[in-house]
C-alpha positions in Angstrom: 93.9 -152.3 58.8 97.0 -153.5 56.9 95.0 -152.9 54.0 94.0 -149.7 54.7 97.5 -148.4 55.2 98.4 -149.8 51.6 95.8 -148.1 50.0 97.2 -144.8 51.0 100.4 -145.8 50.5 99.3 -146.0 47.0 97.4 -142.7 46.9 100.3 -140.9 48.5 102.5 -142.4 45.6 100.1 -141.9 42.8 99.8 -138.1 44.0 103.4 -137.5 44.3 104.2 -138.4 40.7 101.2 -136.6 38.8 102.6 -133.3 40.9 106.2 -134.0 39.7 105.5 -134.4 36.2 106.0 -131.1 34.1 102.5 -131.0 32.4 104.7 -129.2 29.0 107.3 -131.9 29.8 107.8 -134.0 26.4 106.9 -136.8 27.8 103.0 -135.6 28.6 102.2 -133.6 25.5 99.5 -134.8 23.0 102.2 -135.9 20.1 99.7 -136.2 17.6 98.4 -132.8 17.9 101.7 -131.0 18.2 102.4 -132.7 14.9 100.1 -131.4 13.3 100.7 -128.1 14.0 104.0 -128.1 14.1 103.5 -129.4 10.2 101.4 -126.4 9.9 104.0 -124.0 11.4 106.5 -125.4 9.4 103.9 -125.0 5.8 103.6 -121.8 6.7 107.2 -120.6 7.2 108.3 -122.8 3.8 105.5 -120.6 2.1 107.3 -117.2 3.6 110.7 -118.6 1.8 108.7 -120.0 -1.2 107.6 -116.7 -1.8 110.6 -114.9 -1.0 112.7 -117.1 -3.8 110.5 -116.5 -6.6 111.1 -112.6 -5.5 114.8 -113.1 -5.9 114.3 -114.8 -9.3 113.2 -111.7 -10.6 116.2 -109.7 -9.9 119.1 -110.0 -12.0 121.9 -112.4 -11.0 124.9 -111.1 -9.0 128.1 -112.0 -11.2 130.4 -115.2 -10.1 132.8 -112.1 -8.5 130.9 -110.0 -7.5 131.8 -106.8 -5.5 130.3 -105.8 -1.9 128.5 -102.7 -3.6 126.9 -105.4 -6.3 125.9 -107.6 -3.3 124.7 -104.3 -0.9 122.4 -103.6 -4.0 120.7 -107.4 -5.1 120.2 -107.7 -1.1 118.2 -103.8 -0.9 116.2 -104.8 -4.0 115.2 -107.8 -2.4 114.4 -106.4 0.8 112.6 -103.7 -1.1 110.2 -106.5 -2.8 109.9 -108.6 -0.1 108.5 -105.4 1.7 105.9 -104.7 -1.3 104.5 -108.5 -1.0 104.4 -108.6 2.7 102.9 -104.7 3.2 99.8 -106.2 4.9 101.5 -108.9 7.0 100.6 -108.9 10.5 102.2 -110.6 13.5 100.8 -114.1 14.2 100.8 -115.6 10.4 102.9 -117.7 11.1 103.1 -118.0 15.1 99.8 -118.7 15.6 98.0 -118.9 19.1 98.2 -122.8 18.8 102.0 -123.0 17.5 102.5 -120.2 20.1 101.2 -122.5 23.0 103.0 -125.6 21.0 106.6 -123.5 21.3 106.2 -122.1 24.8 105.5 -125.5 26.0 108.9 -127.6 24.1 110.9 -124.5 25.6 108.8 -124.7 29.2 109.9 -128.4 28.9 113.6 -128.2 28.3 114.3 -125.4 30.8 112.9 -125.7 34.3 114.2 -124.9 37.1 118.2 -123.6 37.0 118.3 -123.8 33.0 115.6 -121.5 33.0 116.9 -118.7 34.9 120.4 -119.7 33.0 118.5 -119.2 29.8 116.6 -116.1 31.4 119.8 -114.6 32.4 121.9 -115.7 29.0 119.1 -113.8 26.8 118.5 -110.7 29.5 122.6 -110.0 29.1 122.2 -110.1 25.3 123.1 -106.6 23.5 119.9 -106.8 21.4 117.7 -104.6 23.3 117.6 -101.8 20.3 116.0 -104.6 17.8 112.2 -103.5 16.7 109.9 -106.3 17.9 107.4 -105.9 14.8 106.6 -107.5 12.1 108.5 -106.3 8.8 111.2 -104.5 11.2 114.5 -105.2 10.6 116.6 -106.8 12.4 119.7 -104.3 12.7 123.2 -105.8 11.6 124.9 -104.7 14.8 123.0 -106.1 17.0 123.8 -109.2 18.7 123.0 -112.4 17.5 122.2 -114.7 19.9 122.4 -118.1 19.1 119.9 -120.5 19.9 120.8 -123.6 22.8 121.5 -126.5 20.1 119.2 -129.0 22.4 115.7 -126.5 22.3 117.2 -125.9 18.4 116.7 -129.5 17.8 113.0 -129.7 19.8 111.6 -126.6 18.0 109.8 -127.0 14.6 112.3 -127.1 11.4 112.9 -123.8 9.7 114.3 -123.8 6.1 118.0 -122.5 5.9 116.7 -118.9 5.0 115.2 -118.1 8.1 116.3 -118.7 11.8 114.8 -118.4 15.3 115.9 -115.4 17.6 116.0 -114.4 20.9 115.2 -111.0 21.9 113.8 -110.4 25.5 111.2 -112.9 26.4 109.9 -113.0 22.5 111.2 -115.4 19.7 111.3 -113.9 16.3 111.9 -115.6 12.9 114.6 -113.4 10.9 115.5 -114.1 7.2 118.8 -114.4 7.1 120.0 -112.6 4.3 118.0 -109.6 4.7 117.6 -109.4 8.4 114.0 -108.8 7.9 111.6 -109.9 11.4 109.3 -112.1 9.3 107.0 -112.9 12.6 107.6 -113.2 16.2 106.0 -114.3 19.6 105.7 -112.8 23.0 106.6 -114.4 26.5 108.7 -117.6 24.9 110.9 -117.7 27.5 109.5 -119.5 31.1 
């Protein structure tokens, strides 16, 4: 009988811990795989900025001093040709379904429970509700920027200095940085 009693000691205790761990919990996701494609997210977003430097080598050179009206021009023109060579893009060139699932689940596994609805209510507050959610939208100046949690900065995939991640509702957008331009973006990031 003793024996008996262990074994479901043992089964009661093996249950209890593969229902407490977070299946997008760090510790549980396939590592290998999410390398890979979060090497592939990160290819594909060093293409975007590739692409977007060789644009702004075309253009002229803004002087060692030069004025805001000399800067307020370079940064239109570039915006204007970085608009001509991404006229077809469409959302999910860069977030695809599998980085999509790959980002959902890093930010699932940071913020559970409290932080969630802190992160939830942090990002619900934030006066960036007139921002276009599309692809080639800009991302308007007075807006509100909200800056990502340095710890899920860290976990997500590396972006190059000319693009960051943004909040805006539940979605997470990539926005150049110079030209405020909404380079891709995914739905329902937030869990």
């Amino acid at each position: 009988m003793k024996t008996v009693g262990i074994i479901y000691i043992v089964v009661l205790i093996f249950a209890a811990t593969m229902f407490a761990q977070n299946p997008n919990s760090p510790e549980s996701r396939d590592t290998s795989r999410d390398n890979v494609i979060g090497s592939e997210f990160e290819a594909r977003i060093r293409q975007y900025t590739a692409q977007r430097e060789a644009l702004e080598d075309t253009l002229p050179a803004l002087p060692k001093k030069a004025t805001a009206e000399q800067i307020a021009a370079h940064k239109a023109a570039l915006l204007k040709k970085v608009l001509a060579d991404r006229k077809g893009a469409v959302r999910g060139e860069i977030f695809t379904p599998e980085a999509e699932s790959m980002i959902r689940a890093i930010i699932a596994g940071y913020y559970t429970g409290r932080d969630a609805v802190e992160l939830r209510k942090e990002v619900a507050e934030a006066e960036n509700k007139t921002v276009p959610i599309k692809v080639n939208a800009i991302y308007p100046e007075a807006a509100e920027l909200l800056e990502m949690p340095p710890p899920l900065l860290m976990a997500l995939p590396d972006l190059p200095k000319q693009v960051r991640y943004r909040f805006v509702g539940t979605n997470l957008l990539i926005v150049d940085r110079e030209n405020h331009l909404i380079v891709d973006y995914m739905t329902n990031a937030l869990p």
